[in-house]
N, C-alpha and C positions, 0 to 999 in steps of 0.2 A: 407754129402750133405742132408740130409734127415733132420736135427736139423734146415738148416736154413730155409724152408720153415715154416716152424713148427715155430719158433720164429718172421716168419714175420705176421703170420694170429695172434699169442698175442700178436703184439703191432701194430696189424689194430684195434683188439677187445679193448684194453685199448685205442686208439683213439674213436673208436666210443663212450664206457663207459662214456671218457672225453666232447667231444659233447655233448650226449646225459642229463650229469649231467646237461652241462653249459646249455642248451638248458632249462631244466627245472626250474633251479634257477630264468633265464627271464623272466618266464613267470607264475613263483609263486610269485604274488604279495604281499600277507600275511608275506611270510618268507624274502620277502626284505624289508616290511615297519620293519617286528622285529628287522632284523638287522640293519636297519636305525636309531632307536629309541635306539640302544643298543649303537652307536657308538655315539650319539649325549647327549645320557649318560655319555656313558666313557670322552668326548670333554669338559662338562659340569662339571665333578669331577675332570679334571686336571688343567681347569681354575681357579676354585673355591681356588683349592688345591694352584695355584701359586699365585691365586692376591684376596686374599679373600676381602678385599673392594672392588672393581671393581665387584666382583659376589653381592655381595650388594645392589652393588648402580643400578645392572641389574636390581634386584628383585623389590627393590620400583619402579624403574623407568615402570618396567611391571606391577603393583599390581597399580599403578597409573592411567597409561592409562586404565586400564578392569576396575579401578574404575568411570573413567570419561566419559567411553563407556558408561556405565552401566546406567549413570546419564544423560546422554543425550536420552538415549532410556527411562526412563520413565519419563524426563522431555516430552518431544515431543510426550507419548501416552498418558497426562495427557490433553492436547490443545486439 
């Protein structure tokens, strides 16, 4: 009788432990944008990895627009 209270107060404290982790992962914003940036990586090297033209045709199509951004902002600070 005496082991099961004893087993119940270590997995109240391994519940809290588990809150208290998830609790703080929420609210550590720095360490969810890394892992945001890590998976959006990973999303980005499997893509690439399956349809390597298509990661391509991403890349100009991106390196296009910042270049026509780019060109409209110093055409319109040059007026």
């Amino acid at each position: 009788m005496t082991t099961e209270p004893l087993s119940e107060v270590q997995k109240a404290r391994a519940d809290l432990t588990a809150a208290l982790d998830a609790i703080e992962y929420k609210l550590n914003l720095p360490k969810q944008a890394a892992h945001a940036v890590k998976r959006a990586g990973a999303r980005a090297r499997a893509f690439r990895k399956a349809n390597p033209a298509a990661a391509l045709g991403v890349v100009v199509v991106a390196a296009a627009l910042v270049g026509g951004a780019v060109w409209l902002v110093l055409r319109a600070a040059r007026k």
